[in-house]
C-alpha positions in Angstrom: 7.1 315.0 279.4 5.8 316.1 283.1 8.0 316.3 285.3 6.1 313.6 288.1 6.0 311.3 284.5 9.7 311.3 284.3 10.1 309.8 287.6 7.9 306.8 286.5 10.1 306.4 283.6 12.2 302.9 284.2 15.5 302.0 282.4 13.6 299.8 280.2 14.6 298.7 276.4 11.5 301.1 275.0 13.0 303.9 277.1 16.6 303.6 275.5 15.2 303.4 272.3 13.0 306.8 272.5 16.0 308.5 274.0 18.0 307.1 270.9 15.5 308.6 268.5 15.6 311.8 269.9 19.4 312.0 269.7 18.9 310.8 266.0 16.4 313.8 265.8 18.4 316.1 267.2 21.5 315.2 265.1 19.0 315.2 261.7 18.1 318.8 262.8 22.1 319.8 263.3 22.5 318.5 259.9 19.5 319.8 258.0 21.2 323.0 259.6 24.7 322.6 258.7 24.7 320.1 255.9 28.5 319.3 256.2 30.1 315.6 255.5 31.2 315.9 259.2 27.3 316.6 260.4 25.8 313.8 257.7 28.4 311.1 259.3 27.1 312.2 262.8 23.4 311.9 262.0 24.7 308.2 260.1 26.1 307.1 263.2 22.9 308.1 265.2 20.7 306.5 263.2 22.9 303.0 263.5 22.9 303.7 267.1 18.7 304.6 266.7 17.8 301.4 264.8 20.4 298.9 267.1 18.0 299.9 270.3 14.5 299.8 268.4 15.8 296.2 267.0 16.3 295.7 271.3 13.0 297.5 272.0 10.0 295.0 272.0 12.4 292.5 274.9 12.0 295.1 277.6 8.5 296.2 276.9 4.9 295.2 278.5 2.9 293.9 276.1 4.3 295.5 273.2 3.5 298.9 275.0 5.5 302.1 273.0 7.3 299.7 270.5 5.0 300.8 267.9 5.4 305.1 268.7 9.2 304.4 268.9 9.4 302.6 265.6 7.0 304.9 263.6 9.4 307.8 265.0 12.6 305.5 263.6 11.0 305.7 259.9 10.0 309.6 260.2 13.9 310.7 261.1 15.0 307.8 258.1 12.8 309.5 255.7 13.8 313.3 257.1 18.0 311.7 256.8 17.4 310.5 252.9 16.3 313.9 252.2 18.9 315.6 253.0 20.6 313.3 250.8 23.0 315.3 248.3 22.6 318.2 250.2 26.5 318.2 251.7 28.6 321.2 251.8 32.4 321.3 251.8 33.3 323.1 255.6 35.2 326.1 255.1 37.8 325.4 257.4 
C-alpha cells in the first residue's frame, strides 16, 4: 500500500477484516516455519479471529466494495492452515 493510500484508509469493517487476514497470514507463515502445537494453536486462534471480522465485513462496506478480495484471501490462508495439518513437532524445550 502507498503511503498517500494509507491515509484514505477508514476504520471501516472491510478494513478490520484485511488487517485480520494478514495477521492470519503472517501467523500461517510462523507456523509453516516452526510447525510446533504452540504455533498451530496461534494460527487456530487467528483464523477464528480472521473469519469473526470477514462474517462483520459486508455491514461497513460501500456497495459490497473489497468483501469479495478479503473473503477469497480468508479461503487461500484456510486452505494453506489444512496443509500444514499433521505436520506438528514436539518443542524441544
Amino acid at each position: 500500500m502507498k503511503h498517500y493510500e494509507s491515509s484514505l484508509r477508514t476504520n471501516s469493517t472491510v478494513d478490520q477484516a484485511h488487517d485480520a487476514v494478514t495477521k492470519l497470514h503472517n501467523a500461517v507463515t510462523q507456523a509453516s516455519r516452526h510447525p510446533t502445537g504452540q504455533m498451530m494453536d496461534q494460527a487456530e486462534n487467528s483464523l477464528e479471529h480472521a473469519e469473526e471480522a470477514v462474517r462483520h465485513a459486508p455491514e461497513g462496506s460501500v456497495g459490497k466494495q473489497g468483501v469479495e478480495l478479503v473473503q477469497e484471501r480468508l479461503e487461500e490462508e484456510k486452505r494453506r492452515l489444512s496443509s500444514l495439518d499433521g505436520q506438528v513437532v514436539e518443542s524441544q524445550d
